[in-house]
PQR file of N, CA, C, O and H, with PARSE charges and radii, in Angstrom:
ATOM      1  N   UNK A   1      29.355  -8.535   0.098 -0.4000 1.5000
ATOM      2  CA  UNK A   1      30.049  -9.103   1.224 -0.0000 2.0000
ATOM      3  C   UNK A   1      31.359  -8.355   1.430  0.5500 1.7000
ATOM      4  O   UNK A   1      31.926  -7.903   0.435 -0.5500 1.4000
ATOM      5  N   UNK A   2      31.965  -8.165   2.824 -0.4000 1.5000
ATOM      6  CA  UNK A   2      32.944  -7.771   3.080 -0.0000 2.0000
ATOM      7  C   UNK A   2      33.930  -8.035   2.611  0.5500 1.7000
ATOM      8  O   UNK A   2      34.817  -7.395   2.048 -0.5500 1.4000
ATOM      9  H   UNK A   2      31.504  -8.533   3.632  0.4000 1.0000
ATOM     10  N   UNK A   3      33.712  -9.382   2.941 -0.4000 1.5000
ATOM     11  CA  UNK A   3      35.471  -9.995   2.480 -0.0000 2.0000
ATOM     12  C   UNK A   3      36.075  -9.596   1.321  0.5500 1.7000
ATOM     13  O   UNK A   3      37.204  -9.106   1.286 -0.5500 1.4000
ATOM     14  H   UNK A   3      32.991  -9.903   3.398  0.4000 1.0000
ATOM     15  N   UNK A   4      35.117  -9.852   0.018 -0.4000 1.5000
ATOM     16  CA  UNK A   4      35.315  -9.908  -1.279 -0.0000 2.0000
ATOM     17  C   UNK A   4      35.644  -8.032  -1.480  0.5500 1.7000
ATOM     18  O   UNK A   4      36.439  -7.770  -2.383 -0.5500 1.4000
ATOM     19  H   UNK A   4      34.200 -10.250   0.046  0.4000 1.0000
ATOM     20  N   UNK A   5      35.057  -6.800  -0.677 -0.4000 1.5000
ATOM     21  CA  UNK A   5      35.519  -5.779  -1.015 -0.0000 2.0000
ATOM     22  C   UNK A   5      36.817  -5.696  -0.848  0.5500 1.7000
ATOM     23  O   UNK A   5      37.648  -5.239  -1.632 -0.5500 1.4000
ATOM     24  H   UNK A   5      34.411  -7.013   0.056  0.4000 1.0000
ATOM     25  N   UNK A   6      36.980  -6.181   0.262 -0.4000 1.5000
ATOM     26  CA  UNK A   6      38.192  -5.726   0.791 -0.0000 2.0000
ATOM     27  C   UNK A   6      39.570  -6.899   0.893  0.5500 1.7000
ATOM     28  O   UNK A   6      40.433  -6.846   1.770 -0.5500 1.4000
ATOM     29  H   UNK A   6      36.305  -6.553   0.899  0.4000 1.0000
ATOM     30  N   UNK A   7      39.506  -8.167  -0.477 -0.4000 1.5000
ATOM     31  CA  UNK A   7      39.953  -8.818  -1.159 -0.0000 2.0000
ATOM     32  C   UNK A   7      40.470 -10.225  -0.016  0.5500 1.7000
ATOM     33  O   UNK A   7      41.363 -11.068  -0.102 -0.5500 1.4000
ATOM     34  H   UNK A   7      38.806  -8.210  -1.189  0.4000 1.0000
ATOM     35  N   UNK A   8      39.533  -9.971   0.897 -0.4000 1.5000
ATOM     36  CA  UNK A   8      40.312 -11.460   1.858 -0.0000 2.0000
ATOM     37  C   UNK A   8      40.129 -12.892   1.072  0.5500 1.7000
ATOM     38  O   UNK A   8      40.903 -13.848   1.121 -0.5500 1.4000
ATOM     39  H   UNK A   8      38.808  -9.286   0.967  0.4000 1.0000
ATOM     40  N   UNK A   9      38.970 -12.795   0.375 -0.4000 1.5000
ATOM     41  CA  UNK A   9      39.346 -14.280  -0.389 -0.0000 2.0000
ATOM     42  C   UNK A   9      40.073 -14.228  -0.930  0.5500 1.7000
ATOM     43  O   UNK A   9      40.366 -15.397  -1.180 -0.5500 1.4000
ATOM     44  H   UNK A   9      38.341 -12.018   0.335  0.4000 1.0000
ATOM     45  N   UNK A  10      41.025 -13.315  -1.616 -0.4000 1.5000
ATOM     46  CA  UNK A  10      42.401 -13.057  -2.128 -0.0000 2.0000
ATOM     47  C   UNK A  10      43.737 -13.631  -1.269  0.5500 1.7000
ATOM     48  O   UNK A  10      44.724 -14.281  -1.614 -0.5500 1.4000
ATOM     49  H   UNK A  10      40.787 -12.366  -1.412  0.4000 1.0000
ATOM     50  N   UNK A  11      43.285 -13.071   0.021 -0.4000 1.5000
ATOM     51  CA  UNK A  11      44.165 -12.902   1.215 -0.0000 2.0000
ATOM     52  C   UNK A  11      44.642 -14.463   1.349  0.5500 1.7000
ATOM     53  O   UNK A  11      45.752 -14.985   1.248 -0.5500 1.4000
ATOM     54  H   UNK A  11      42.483 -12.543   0.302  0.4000 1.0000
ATOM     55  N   UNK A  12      43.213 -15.038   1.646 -0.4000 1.5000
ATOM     56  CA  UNK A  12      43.214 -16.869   2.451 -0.0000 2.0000
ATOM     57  C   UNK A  12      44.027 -17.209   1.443  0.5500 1.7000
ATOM     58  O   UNK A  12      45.221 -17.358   1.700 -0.5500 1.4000
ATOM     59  H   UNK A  12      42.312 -14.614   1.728  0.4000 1.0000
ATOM     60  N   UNK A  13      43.466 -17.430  -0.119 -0.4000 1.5000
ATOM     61  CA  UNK A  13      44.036 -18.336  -1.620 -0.0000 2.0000
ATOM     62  C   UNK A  13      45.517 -18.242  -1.376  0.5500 1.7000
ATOM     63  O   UNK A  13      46.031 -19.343  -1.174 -0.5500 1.4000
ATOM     64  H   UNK A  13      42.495 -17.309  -0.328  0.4000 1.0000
ATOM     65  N   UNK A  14      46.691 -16.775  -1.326 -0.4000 1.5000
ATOM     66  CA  UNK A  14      47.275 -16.342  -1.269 -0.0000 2.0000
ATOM     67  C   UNK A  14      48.027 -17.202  -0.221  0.5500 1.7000
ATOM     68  O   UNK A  14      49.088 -17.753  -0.516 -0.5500 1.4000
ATOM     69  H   UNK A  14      46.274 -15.881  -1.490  0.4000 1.0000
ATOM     70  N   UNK A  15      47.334 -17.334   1.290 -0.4000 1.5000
ATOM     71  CA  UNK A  15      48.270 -17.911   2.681 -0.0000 2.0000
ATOM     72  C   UNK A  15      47.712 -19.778   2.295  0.5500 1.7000
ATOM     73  O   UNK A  15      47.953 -20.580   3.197 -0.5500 1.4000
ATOM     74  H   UNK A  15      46.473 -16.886   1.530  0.4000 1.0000
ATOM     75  N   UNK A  16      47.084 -20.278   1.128 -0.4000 1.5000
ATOM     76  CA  UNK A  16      46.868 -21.203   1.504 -0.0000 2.0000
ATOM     77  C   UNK A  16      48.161 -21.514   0.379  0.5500 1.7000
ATOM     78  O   UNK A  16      48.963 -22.439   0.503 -0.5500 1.4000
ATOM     79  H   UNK A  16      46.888 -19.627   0.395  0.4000 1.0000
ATOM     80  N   UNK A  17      48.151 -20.682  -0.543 -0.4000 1.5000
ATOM     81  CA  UNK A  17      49.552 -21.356  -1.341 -0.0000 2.0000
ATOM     82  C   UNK A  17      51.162 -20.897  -0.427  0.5500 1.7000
ATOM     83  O   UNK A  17      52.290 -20.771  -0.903 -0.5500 1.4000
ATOM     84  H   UNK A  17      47.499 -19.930  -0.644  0.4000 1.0000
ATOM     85  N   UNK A  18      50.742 -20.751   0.850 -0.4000 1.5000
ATOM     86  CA  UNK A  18      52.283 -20.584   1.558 -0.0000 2.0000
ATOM     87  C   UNK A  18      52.872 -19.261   1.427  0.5500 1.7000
ATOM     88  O   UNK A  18      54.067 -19.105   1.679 -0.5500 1.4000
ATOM     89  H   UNK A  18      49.825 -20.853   1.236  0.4000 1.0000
ATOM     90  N   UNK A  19      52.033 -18.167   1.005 -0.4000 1.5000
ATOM     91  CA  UNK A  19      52.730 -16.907   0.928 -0.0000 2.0000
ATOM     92  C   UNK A  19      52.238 -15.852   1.892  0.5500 1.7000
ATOM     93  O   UNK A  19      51.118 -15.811   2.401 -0.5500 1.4000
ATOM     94  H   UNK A  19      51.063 -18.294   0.801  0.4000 1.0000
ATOM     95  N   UNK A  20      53.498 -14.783   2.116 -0.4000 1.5000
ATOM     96  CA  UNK A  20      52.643 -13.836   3.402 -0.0000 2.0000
ATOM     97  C   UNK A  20      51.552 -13.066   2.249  0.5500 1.7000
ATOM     98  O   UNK A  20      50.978 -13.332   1.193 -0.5500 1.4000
ATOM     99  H   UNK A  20      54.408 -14.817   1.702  0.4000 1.0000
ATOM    100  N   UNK A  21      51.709 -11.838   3.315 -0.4000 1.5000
ATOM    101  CA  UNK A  21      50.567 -10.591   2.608 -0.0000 2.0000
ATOM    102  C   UNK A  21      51.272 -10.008   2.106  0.5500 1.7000
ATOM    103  O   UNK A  21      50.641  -9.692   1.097 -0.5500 1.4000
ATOM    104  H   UNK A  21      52.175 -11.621   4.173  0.4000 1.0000
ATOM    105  N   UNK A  22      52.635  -9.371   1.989 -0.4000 1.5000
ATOM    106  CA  UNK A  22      53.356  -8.913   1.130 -0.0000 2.0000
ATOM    107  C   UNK A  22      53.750  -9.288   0.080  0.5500 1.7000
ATOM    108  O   UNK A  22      54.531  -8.695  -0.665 -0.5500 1.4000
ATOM    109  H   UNK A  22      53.147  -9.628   2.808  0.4000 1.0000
ATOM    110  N   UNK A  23      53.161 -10.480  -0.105 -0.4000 1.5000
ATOM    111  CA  UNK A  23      54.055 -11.268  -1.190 -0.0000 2.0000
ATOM    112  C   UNK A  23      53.434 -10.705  -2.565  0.5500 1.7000
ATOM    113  O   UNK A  23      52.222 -10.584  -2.741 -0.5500 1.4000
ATOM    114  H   UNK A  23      52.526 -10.961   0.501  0.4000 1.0000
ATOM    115  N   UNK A  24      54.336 -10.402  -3.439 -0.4000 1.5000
ATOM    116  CA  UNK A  24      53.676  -9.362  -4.883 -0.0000 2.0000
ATOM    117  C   UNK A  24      53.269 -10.145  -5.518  0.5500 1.7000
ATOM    118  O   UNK A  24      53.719  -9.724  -6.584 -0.5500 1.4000
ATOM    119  H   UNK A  24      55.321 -10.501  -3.296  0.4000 1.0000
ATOM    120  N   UNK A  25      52.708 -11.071  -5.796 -0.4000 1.5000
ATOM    121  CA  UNK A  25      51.874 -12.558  -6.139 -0.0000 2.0000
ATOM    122  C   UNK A  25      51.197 -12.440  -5.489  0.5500 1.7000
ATOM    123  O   UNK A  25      50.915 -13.600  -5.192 -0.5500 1.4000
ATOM    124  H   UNK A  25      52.343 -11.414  -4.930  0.4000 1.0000
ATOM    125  N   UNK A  26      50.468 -11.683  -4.800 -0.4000 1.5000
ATOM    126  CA  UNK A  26      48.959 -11.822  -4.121 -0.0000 2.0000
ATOM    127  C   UNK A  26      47.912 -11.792  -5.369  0.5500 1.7000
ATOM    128  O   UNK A  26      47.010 -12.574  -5.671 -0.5500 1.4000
ATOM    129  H   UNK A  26      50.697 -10.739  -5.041  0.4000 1.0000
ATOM    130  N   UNK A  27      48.399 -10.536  -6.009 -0.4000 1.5000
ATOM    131  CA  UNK A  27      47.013  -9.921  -6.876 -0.0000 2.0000
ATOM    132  C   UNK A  27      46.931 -11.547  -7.923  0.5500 1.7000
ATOM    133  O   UNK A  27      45.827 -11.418  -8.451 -0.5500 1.4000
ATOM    134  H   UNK A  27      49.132  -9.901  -5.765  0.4000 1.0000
ATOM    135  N   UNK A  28      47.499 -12.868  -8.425 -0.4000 1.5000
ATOM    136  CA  UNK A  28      47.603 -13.813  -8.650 -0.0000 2.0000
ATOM    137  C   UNK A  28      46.945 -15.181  -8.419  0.5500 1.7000
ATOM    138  O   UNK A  28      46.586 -16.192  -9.022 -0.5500 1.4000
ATOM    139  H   UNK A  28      48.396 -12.973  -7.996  0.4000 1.0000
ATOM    140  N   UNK A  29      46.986 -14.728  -7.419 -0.4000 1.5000
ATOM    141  CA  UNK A  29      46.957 -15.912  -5.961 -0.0000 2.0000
ATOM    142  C   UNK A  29      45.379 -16.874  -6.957  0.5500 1.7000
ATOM    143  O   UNK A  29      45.702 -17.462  -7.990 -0.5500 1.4000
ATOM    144  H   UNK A  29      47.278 -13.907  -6.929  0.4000 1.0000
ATOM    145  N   UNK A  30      44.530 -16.900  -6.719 -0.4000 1.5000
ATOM    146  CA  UNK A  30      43.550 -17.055  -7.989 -0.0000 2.0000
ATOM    147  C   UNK A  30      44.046 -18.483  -9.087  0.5500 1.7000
ATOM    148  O   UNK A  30      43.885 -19.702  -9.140 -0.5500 1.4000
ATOM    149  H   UNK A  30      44.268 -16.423  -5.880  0.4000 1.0000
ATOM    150  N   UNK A  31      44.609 -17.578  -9.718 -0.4000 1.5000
ATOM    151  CA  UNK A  31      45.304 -18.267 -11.119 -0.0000 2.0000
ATOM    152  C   UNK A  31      46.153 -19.312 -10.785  0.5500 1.7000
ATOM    153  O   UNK A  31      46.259 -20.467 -11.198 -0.5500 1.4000
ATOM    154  H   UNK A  31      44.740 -16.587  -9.676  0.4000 1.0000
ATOM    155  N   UNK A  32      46.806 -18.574  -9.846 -0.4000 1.5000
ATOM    156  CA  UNK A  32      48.128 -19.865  -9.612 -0.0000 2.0000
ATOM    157  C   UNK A  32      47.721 -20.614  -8.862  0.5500 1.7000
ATOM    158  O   UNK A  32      48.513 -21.551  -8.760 -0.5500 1.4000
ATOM    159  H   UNK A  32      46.720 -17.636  -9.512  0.4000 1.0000
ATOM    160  N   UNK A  33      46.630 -20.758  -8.067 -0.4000 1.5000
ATOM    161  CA  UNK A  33      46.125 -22.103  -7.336 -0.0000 2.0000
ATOM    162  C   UNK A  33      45.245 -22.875  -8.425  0.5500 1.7000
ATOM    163  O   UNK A  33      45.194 -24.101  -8.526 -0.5500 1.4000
ATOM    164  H   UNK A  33      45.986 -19.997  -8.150  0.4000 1.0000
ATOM    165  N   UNK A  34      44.429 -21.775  -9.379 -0.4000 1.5000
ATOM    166  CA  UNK A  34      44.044 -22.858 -10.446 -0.0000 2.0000
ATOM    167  C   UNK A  34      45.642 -23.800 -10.748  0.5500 1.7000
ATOM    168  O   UNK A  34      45.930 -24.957 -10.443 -0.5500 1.4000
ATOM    169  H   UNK A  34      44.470 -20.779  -9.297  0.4000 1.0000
ATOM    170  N   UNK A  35      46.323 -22.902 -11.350 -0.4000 1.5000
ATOM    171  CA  UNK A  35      47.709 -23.577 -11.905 -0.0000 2.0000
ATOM    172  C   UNK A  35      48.257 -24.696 -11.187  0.5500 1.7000
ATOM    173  O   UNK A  35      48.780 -25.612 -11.822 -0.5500 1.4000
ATOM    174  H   UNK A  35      46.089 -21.962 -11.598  0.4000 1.0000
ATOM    175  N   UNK A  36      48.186 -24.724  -9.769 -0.4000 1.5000
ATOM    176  CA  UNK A  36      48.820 -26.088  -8.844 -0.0000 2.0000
ATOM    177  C   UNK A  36      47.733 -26.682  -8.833  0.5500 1.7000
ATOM    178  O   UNK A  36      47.796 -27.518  -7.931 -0.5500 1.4000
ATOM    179  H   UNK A  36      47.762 -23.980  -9.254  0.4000 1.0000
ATOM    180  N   UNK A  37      46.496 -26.733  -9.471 -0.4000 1.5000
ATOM    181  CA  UNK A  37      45.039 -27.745  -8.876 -0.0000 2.0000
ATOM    182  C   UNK A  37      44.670 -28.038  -7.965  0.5500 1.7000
ATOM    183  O   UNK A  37      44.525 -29.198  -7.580 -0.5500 1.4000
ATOM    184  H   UNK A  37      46.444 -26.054 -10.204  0.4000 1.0000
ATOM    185  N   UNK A  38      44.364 -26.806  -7.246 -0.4000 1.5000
ATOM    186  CA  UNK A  38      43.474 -26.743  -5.739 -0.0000 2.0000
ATOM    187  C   UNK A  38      42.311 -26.346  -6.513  0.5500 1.7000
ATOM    188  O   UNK A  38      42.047 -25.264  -5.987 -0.5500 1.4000
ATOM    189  H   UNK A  38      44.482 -25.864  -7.559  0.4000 1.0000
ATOM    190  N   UNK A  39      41.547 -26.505  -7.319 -0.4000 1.5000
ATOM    191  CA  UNK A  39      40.433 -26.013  -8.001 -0.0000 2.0000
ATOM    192  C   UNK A  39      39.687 -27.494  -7.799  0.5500 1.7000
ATOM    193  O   UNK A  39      40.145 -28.628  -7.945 -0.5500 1.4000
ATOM    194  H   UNK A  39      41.762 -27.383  -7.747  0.4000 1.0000
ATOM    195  N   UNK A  40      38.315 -27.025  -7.394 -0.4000 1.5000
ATOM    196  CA  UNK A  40      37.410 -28.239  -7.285 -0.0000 2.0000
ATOM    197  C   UNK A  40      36.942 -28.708  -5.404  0.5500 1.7000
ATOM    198  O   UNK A  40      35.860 -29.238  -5.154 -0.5500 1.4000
ATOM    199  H   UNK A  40      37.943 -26.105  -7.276  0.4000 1.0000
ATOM    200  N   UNK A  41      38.142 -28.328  -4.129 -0.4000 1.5000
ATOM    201  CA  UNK A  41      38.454 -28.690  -3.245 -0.0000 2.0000
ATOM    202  C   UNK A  41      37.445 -27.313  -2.517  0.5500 1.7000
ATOM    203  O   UNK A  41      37.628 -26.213  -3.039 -0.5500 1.4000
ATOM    204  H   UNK A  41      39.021 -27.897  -4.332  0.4000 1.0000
ATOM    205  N   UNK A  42      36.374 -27.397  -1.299 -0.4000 1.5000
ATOM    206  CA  UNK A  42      35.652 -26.491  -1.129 -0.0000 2.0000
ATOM    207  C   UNK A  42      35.582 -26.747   0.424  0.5500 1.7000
ATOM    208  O   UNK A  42      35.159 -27.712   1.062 -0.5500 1.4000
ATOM    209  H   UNK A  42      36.225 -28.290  -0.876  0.4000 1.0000
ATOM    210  N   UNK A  43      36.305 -25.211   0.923 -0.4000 1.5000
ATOM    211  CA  UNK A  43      35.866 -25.259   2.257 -0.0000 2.0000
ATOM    212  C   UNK A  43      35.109 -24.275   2.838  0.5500 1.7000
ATOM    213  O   UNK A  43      34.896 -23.205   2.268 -0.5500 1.4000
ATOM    214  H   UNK A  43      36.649 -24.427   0.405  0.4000 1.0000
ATOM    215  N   UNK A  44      34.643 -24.576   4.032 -0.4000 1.5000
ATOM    216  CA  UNK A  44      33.739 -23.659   4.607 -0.0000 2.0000
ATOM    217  C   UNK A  44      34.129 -22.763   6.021  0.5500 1.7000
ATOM    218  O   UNK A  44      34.124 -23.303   7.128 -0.5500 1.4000
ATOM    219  H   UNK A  44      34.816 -25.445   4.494  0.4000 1.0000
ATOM    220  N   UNK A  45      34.486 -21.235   5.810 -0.4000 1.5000
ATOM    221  CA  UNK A  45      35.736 -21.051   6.582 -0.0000 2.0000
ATOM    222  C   UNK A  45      34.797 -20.375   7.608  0.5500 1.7000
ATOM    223  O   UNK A  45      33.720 -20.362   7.012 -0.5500 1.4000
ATOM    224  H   UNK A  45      34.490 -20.797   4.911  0.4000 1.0000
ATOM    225  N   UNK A  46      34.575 -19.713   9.018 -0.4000 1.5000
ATOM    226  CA  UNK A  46      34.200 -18.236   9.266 -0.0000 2.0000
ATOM    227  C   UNK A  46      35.024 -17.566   9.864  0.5500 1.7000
ATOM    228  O   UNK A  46      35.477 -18.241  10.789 -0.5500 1.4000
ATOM    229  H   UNK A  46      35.450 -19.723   9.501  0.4000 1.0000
ATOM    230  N   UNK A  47      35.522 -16.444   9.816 -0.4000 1.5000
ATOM    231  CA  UNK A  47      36.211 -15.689  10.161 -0.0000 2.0000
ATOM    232  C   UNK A  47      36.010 -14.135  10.570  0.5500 1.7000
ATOM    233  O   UNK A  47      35.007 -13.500  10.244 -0.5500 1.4000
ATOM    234  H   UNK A  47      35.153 -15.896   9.065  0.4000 1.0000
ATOM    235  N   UNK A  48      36.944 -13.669  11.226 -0.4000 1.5000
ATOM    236  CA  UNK A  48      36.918 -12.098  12.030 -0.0000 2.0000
ATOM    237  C   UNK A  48      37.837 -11.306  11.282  0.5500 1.7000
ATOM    238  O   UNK A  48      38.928 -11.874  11.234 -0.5500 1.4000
ATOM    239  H   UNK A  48      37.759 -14.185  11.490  0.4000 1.0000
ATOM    240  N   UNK A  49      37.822 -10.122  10.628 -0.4000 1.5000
ATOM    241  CA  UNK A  49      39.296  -9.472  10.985 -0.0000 2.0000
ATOM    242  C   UNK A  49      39.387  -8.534  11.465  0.5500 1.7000
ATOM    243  O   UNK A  49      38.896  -7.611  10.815 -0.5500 1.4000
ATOM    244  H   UNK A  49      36.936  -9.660  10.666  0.4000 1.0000
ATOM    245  N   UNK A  50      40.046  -8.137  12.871 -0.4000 1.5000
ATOM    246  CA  UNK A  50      39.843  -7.464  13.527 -0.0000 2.0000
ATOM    247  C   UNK A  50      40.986  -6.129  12.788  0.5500 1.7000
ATOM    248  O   UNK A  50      41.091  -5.136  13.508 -0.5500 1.4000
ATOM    249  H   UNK A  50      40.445  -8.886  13.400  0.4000 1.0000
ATOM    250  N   UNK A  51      41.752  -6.095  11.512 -0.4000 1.5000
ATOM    251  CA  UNK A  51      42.391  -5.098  11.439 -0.0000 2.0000
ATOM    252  C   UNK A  51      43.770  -5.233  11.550  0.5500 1.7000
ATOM    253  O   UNK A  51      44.315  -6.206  12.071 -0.5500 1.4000
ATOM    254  H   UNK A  51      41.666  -6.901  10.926  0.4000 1.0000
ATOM    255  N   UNK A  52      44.495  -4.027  10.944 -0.4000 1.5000
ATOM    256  CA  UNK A  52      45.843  -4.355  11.163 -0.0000 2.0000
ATOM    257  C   UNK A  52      46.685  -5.678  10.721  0.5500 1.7000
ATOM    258  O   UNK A  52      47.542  -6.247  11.398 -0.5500 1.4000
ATOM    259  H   UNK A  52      44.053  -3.236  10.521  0.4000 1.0000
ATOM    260  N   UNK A  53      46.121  -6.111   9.104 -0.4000 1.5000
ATOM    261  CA  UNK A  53      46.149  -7.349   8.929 -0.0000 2.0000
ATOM    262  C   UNK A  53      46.147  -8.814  10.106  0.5500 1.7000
ATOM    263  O   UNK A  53      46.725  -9.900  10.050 -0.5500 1.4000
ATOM    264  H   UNK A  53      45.425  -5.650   8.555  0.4000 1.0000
ATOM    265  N   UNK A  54      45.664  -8.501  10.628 -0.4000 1.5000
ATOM    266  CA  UNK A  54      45.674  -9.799  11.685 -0.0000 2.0000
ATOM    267  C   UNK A  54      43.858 -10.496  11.098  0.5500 1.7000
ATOM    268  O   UNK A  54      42.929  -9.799  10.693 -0.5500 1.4000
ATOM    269  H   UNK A  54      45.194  -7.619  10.674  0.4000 1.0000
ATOM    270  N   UNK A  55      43.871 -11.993  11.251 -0.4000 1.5000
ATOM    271  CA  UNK A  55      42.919 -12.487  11.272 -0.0000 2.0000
ATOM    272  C   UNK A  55      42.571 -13.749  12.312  0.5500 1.7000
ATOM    273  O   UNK A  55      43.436 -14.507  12.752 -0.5500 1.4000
ATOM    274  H   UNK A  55      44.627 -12.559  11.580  0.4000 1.0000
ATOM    275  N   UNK A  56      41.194 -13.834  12.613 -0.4000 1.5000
ATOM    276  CA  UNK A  56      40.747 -14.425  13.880 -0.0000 2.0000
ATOM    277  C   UNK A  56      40.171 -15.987  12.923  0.5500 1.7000
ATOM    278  O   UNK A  56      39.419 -15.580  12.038 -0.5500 1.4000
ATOM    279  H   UNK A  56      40.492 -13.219  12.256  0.4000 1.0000
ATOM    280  N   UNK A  57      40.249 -16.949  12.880 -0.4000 1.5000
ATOM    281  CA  UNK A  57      39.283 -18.253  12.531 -0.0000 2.0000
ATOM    282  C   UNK A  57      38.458 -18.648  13.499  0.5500 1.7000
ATOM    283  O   UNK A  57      38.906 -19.038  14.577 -0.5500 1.4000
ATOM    284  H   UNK A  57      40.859 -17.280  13.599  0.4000 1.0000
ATOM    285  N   UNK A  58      36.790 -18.584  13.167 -0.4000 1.5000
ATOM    286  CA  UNK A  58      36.198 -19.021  13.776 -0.0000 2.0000
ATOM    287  C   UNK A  58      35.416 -20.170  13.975  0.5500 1.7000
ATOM    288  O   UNK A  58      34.780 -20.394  15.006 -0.5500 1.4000
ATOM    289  H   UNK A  58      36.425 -18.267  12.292  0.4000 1.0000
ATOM    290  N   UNK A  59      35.477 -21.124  12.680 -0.4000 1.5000
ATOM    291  CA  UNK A  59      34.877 -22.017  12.421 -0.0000 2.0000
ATOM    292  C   UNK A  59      35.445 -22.567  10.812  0.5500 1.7000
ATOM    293  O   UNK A  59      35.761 -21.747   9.950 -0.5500 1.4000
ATOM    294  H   UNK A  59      35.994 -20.942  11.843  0.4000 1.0000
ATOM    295  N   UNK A  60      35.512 -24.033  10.590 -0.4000 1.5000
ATOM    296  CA  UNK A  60      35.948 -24.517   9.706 -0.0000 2.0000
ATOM    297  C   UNK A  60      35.241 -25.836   9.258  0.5500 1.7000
ATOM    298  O   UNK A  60      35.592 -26.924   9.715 -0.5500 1.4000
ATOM    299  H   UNK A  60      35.256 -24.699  11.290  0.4000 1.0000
ATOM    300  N   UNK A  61      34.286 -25.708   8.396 -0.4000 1.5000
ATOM    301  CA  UNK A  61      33.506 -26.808   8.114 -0.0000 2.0000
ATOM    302  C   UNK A  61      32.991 -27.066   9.079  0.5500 1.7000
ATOM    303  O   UNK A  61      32.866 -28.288   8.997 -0.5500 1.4000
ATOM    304  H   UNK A  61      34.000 -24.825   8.025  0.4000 1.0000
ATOM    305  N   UNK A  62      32.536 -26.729  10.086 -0.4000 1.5000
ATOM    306  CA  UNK A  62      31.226 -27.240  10.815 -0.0000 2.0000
ATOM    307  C   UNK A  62      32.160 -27.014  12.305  0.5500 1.7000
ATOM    308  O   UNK A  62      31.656 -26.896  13.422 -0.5500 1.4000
ATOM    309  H   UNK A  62      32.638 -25.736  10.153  0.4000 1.0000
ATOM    310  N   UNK A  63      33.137 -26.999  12.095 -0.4000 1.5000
ATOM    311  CA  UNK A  63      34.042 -27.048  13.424 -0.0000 2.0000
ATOM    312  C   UNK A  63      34.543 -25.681  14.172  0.5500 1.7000
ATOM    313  O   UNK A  63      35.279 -24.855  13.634 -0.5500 1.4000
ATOM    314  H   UNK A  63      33.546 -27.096  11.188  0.4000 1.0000
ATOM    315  N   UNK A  64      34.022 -25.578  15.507 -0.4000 1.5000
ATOM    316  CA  UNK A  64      34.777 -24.501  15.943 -0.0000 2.0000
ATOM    317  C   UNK A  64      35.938 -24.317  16.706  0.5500 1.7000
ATOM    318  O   UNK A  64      36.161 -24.951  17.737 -0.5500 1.4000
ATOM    319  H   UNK A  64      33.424 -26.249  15.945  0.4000 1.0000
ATOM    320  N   UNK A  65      36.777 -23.365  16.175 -0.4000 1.5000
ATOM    321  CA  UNK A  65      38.411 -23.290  16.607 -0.0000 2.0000
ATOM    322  C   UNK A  65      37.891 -21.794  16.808  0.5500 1.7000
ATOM    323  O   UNK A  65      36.824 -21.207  16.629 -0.5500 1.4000
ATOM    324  H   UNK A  65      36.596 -22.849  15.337  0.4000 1.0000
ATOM    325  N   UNK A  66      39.502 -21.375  17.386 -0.4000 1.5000
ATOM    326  CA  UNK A  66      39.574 -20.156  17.635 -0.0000 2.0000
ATOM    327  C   UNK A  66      41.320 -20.025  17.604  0.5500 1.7000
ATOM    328  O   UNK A  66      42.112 -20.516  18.408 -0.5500 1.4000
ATOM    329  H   UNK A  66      40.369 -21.851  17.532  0.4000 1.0000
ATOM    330  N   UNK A  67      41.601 -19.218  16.431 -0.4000 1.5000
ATOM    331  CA  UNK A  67      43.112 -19.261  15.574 -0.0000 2.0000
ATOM    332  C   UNK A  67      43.031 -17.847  15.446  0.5500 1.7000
ATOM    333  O   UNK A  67      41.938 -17.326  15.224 -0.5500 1.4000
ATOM    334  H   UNK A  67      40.958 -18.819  15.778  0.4000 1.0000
ATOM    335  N   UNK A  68      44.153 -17.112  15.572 -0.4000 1.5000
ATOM    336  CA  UNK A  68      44.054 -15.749  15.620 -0.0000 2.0000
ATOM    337  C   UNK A  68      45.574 -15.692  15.254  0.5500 1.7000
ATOM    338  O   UNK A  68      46.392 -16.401  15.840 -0.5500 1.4000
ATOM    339  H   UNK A  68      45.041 -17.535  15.753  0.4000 1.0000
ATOM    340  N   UNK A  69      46.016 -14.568  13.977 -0.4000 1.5000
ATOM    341  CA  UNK A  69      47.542 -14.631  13.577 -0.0000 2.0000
ATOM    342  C   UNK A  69      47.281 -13.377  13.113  0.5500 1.7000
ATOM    343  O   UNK A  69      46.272 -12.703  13.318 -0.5500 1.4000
ATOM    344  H   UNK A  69      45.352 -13.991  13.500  0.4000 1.0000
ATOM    345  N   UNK A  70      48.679 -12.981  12.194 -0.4000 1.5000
ATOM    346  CA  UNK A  70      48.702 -11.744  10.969 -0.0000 2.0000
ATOM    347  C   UNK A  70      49.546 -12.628  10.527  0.5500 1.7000
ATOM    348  O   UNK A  70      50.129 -12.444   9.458 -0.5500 1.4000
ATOM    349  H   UNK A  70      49.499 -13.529  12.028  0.4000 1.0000
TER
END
């Protein structure tokens, strides 16, 4: 899968604990959400990235949005 080459489940874990993409706690991001206990909690995301760190949301648990940021 894409994502996982090119580390976006890294990316999301990372913006879901409140940090940008620069933040040098990315390569982390993982551990330290085990560490705050978001472990166990499962969502179902779909998404675009069109590049240039920007990302598109296309669907969220069954729901469709359309959210587009960097």
């Amino acid at each position: 899968m894409m994502y996982k080459g090119q580390r976006s489940d890294m990316g999301y874990v990372n913006g879901l604990l409140g940090r940008r993409p620069e933040d040098p706690r990315l390569r982390c991001a993982f551990e330290e959400a085990k560490d705050a206990n978001t472990e166990g909690e499962q969502v179902v995301v779909y998404s675009d990235s069109p590049g240039g760190g920007t990302v598109k949301l296309l669907a969220v648990d069954g729901f469709d949005i359309s959210i587009f940021g960097d």
